[in-house]
Biotite code that builds the C-alpha atoms (Angstrom):
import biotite.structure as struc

atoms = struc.array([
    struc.Atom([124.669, 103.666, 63.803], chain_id="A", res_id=1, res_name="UNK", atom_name="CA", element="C"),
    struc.Atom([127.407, 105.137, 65.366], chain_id="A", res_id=2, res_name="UNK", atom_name="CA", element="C"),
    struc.Atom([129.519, 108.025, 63.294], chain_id="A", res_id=3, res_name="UNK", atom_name="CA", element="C"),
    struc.Atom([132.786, 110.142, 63.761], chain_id="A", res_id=4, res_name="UNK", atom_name="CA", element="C"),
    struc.Atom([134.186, 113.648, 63.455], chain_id="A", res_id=5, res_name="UNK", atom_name="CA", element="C"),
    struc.Atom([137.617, 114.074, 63.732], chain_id="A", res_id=6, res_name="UNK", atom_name="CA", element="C"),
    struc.Atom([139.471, 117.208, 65.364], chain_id="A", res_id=7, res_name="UNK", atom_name="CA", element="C"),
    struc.Atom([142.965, 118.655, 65.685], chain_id="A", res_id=8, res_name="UNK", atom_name="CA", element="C"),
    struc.Atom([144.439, 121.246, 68.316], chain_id="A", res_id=9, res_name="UNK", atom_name="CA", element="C"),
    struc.Atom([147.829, 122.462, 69.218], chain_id="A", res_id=10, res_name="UNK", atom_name="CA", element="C"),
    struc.Atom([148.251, 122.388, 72.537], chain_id="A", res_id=11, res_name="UNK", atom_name="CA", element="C"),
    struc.Atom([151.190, 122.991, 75.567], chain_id="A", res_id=12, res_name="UNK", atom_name="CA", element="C"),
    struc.Atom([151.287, 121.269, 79.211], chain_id="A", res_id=13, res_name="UNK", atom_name="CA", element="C"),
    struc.Atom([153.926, 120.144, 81.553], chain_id="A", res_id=14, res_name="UNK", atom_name="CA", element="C"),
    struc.Atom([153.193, 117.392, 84.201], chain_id="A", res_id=15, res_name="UNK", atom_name="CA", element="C"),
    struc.Atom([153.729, 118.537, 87.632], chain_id="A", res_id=16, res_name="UNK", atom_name="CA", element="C"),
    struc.Atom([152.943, 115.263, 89.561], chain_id="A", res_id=17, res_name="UNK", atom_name="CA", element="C"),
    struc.Atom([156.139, 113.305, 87.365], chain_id="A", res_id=18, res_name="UNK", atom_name="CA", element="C"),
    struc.Atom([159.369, 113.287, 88.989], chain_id="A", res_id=19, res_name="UNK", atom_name="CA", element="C"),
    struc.Atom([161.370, 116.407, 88.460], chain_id="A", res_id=20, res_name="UNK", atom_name="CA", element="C"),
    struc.Atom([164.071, 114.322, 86.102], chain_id="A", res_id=21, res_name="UNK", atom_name="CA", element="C"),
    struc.Atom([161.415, 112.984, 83.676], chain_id="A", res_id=22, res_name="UNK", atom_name="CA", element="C"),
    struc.Atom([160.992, 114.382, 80.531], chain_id="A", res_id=23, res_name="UNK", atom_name="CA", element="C"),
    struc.Atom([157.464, 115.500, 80.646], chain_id="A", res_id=24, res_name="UNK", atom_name="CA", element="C"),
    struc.Atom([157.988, 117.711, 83.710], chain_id="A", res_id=25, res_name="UNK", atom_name="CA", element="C"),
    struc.Atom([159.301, 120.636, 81.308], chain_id="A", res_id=26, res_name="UNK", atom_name="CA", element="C"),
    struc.Atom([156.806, 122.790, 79.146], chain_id="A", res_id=27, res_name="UNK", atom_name="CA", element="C"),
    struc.Atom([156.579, 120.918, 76.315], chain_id="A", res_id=28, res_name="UNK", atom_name="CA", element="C"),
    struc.Atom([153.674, 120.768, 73.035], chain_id="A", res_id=29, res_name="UNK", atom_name="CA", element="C"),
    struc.Atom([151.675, 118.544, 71.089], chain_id="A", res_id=30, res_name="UNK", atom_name="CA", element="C"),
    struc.Atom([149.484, 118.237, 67.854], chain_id="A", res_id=31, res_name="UNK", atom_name="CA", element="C"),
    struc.Atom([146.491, 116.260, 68.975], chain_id="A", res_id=32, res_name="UNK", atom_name="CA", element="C"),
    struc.Atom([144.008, 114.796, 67.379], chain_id="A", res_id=33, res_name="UNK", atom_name="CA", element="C"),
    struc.Atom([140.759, 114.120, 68.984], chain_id="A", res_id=34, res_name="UNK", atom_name="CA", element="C"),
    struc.Atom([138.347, 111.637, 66.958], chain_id="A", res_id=35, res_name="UNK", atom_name="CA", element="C"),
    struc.Atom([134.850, 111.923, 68.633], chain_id="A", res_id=36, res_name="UNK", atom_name="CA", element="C"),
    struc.Atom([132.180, 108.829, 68.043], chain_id="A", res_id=37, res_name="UNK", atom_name="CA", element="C"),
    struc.Atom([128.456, 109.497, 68.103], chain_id="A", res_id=38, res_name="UNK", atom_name="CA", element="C"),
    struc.Atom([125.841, 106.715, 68.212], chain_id="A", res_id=39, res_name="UNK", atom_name="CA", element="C"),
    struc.Atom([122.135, 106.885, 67.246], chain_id="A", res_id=40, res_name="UNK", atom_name="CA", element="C"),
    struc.Atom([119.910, 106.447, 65.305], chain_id="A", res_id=41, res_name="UNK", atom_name="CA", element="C"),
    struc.Atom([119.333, 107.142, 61.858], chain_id="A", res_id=42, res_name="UNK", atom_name="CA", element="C"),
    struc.Atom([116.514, 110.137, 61.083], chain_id="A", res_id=43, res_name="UNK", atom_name="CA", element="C"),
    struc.Atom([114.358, 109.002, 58.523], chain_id="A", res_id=44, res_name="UNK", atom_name="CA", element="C"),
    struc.Atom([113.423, 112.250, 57.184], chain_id="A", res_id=45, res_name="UNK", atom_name="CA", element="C"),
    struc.Atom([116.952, 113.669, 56.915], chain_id="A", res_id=46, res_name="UNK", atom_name="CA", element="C"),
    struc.Atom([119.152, 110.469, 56.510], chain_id="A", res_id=47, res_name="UNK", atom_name="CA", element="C"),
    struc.Atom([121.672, 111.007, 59.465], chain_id="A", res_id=48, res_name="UNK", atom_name="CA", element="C"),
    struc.Atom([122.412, 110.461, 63.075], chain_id="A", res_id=49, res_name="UNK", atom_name="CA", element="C"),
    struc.Atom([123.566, 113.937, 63.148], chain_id="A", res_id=50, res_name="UNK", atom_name="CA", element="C"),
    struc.Atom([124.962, 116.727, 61.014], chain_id="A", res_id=51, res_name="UNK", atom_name="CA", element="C"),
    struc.Atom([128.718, 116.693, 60.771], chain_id="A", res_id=52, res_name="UNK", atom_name="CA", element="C"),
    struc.Atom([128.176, 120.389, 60.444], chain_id="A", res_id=53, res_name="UNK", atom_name="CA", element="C"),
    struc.Atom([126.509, 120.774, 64.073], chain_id="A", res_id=54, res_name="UNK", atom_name="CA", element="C"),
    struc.Atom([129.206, 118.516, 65.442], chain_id="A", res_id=55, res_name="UNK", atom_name="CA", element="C"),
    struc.Atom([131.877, 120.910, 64.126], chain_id="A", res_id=56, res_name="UNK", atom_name="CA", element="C"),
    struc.Atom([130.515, 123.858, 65.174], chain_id="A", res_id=57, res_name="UNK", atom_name="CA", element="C"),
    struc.Atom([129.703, 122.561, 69.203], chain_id="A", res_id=58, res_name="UNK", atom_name="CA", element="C"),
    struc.Atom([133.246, 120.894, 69.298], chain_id="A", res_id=59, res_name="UNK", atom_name="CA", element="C"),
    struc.Atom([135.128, 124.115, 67.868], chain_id="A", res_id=60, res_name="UNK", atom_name="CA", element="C"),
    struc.Atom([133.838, 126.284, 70.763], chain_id="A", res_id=61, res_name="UNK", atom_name="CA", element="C"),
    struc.Atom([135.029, 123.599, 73.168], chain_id="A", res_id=62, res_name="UNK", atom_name="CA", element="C"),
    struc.Atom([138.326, 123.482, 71.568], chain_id="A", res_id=63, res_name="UNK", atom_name="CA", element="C"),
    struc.Atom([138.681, 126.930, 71.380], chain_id="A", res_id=64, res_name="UNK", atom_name="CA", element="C"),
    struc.Atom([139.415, 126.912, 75.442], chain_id="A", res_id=65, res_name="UNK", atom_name="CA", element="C"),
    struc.Atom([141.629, 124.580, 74.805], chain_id="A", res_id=66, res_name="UNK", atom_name="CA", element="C"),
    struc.Atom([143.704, 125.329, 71.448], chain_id="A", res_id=67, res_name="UNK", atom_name="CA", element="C"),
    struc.Atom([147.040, 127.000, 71.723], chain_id="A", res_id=68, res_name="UNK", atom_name="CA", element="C"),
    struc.Atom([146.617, 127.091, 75.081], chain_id="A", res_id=69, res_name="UNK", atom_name="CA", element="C"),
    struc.Atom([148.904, 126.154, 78.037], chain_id="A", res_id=70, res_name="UNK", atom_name="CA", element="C"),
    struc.Atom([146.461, 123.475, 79.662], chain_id="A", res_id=71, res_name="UNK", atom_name="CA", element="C"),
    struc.Atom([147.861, 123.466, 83.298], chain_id="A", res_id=72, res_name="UNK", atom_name="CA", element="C"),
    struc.Atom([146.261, 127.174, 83.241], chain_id="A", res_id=73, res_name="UNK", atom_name="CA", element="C"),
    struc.Atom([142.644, 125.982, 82.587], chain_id="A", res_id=74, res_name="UNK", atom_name="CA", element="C"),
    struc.Atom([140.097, 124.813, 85.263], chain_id="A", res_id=75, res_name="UNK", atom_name="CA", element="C"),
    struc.Atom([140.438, 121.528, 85.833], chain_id="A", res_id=76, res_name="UNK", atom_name="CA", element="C"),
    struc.Atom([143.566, 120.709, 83.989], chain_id="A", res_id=77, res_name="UNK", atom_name="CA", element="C"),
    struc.Atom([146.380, 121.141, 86.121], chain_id="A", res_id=78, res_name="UNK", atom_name="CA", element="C"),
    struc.Atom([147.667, 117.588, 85.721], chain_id="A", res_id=79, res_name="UNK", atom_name="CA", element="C"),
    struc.Atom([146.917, 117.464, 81.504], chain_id="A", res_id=80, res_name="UNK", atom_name="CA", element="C"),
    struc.Atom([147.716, 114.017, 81.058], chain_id="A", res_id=81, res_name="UNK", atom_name="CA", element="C"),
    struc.Atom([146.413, 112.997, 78.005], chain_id="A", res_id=82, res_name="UNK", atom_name="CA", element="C"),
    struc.Atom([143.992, 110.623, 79.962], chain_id="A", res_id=83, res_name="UNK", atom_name="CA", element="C"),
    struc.Atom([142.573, 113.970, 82.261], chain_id="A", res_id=84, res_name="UNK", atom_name="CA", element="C"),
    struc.Atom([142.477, 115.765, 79.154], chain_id="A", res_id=85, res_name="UNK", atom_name="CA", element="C"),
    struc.Atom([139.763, 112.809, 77.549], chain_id="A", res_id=86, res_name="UNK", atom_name="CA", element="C"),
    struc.Atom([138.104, 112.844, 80.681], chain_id="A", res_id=87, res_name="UNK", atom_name="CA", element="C"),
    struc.Atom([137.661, 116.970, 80.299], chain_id="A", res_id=88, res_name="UNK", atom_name="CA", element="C"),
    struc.Atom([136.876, 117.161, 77.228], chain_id="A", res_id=89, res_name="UNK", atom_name="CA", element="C"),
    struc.Atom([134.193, 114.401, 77.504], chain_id="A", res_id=90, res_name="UNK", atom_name="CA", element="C"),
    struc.Atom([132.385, 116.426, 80.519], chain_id="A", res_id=91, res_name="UNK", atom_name="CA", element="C"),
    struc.Atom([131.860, 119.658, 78.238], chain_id="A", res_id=92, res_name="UNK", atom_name="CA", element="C"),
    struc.Atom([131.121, 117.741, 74.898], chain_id="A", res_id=93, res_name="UNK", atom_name="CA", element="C"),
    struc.Atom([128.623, 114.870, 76.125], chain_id="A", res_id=94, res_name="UNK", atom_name="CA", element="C"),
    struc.Atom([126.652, 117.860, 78.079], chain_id="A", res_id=95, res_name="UNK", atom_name="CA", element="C"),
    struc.Atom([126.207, 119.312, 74.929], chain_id="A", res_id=96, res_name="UNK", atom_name="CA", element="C"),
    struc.Atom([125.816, 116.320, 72.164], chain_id="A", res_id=97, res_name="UNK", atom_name="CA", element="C"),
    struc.Atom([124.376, 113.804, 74.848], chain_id="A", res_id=98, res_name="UNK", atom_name="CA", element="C"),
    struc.Atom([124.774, 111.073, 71.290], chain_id="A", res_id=99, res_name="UNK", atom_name="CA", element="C"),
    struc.Atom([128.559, 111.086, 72.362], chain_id="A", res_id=100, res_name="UNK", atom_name="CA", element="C"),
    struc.Atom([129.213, 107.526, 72.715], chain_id="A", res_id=101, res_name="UNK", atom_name="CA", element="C"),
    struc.Atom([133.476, 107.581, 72.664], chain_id="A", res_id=102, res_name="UNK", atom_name="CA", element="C"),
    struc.Atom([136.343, 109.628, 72.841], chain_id="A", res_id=103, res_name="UNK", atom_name="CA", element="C"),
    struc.Atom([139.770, 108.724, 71.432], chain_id="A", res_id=104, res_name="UNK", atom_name="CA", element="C"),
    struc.Atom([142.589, 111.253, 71.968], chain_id="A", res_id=105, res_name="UNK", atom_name="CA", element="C"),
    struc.Atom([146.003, 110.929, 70.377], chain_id="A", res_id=106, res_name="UNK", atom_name="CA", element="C"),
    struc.Atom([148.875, 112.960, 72.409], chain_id="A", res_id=107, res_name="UNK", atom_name="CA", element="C"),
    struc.Atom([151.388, 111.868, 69.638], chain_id="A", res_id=108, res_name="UNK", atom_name="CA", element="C"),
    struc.Atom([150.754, 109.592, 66.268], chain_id="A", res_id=109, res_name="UNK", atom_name="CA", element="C"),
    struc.Atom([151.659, 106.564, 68.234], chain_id="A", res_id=110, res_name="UNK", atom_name="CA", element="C"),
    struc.Atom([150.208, 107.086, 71.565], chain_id="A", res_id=111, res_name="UNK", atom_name="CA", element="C"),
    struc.Atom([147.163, 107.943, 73.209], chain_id="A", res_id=112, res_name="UNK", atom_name="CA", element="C"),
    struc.Atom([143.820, 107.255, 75.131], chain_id="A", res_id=113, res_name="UNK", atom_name="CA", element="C"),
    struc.Atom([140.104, 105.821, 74.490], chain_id="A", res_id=114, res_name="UNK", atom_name="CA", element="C"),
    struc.Atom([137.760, 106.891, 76.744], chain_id="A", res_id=115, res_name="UNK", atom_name="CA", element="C"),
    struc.Atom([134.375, 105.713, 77.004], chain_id="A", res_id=116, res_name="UNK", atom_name="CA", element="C"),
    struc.Atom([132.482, 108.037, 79.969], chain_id="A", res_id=117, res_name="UNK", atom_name="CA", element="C"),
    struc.Atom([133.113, 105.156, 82.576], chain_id="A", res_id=118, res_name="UNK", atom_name="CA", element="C"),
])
């Protein structure tokens, strides 16, 4: 079975590694939203893979380095594309949800990244 939990977070980042005319080199922000895909299996006692409500409350404390945050200024961001940032964010949640099975990660509503751990 594999289930979601979906996540928003407001973030800032410039790129520093882009040539200094393109757009993306200047401090600019973004809504993201991070949809997070679990896979296991079903617990015959309780009915679930996993309870949304644990999910939440792991991912929010992960976010919460992260949200409203300039992301150049935290470890191991200081080239935030939106692919680094998937790759981050899977290192802190699949150490603590090992279940995670995907990460998708929309910069904008029409662009973004799927990252699988590999």
């Amino acid at each position: 079975m594999i289930i979601f939990r979906k996540f928003t977070f407001d973030s800032a980042h410039f790129l520093p590694n882009v040539s200094e005319t393109h757009k993306c080199r200047n401090i600019h922000g973004h809504t993201y939203q991070l949809i997070l895909f679990f896979s296991g299996d079903v617990d015959e006692t309780l009915g679930w893979v996993m309870d949304f409500s644990d999910i939440k409350l792991k991912v929010n404390h992960i976010l919460s380095e992260i949200d409203h945050k300039l992301l150049n200024d935290v470890k191991g961001l200081g080239n935030p594309t939106c692919e680094n940032v998937a790759i981050w964010l899977w290192g802190k949640i699949k150490m603590d949800i090992p279940i995670l099975d995907k990460i998708e990660l929309h910069e904008t509503p029409s662009s973004g990244v799927i990252y699988t751990g590999v």
